[in-house]
C-alpha positions as CSV (number, residue, x, y, z in Angstrom):
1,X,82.5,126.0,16.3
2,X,78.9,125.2,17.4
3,X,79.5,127.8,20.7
4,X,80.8,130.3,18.5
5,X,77.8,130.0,16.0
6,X,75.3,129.8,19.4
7,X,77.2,133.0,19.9
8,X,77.2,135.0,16.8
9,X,73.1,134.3,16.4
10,X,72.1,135.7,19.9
11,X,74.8,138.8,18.8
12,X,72.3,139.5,15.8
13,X,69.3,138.7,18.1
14,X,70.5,141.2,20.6
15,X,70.9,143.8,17.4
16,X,67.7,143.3,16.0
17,X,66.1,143.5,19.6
18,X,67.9,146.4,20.7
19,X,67.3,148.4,17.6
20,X,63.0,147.7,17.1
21,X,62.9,149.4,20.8
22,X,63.6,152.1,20.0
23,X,61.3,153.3,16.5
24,X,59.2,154.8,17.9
25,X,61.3,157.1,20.1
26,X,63.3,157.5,17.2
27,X,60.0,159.1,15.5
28,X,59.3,161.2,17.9
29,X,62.6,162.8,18.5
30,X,63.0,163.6,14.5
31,X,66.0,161.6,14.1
32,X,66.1,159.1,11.1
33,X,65.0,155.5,11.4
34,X,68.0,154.0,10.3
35,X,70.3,156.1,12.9
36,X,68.0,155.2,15.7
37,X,68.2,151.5,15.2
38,X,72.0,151.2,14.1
39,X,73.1,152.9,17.2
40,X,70.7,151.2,19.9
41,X,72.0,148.1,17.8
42,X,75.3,148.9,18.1
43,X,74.7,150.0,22.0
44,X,73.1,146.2,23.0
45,X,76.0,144.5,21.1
46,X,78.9,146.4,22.6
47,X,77.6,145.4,25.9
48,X,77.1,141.9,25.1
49,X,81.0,141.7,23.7
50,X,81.9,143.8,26.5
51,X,80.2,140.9,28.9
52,X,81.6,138.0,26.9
53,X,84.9,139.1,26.7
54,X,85.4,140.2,30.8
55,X,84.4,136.3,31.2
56,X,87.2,135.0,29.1
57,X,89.7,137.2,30.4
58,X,88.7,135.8,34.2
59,X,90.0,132.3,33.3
60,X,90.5,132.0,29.2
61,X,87.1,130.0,28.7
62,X,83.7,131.1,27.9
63,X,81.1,128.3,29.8
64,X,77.2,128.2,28.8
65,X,76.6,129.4,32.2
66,X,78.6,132.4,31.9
67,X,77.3,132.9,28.0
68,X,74.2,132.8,29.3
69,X,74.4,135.3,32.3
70,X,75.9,138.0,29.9
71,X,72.8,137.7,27.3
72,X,70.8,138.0,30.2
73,X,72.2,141.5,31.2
74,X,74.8,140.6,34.0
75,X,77.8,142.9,33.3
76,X,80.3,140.8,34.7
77,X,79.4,136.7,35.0
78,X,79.6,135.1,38.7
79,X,83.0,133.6,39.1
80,X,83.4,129.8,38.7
81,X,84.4,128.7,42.2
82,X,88.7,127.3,42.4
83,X,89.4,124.3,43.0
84,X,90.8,123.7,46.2
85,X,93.9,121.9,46.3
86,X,94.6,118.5,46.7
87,X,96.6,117.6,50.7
């Protein structure tokens, strides 16, 4: 549960910074303030579940490493190295 909240708080971290990027552009372009910020919002969050979510599907577990990597803009987390079996 504590991964999960670690998760959901860097989501809405990744929303909030996403979205103040782009004001100003937003301004200057004529489109509303609200619009501008819900859909760069909506852009930097898809990416991040889109990253978190190619990561579990590699082995079915999500480590801090890989969390990390994906919040720090790596599409697609460096595998984990296999274990090599046992002779």
């Amino acid at each position: 549960m504590e991964q999960f909240t670690h998760i959901v708080t860097r989501i809405v971290a990744k929303f909030a910074a996403s979205g103040l990027g782009v004001i100003g552009a937003g301004a200057v372009a004529g489109i509303p303030l609200w619009k501008a910020v819900l859909m760069a919002g909506i852009g930097g969050v898809a990416f991040v579940v889109e990253g978190l979510a190619n990561a579990y599907m590699d082995d079915g577990k999500l480590t801090t490493a890989e969390i990390n990597e994906v919040f720090n803009g790596k599409k697609k987390p460096t595998p984990r190295p296999k274990p090599q079996p046992k002779s």
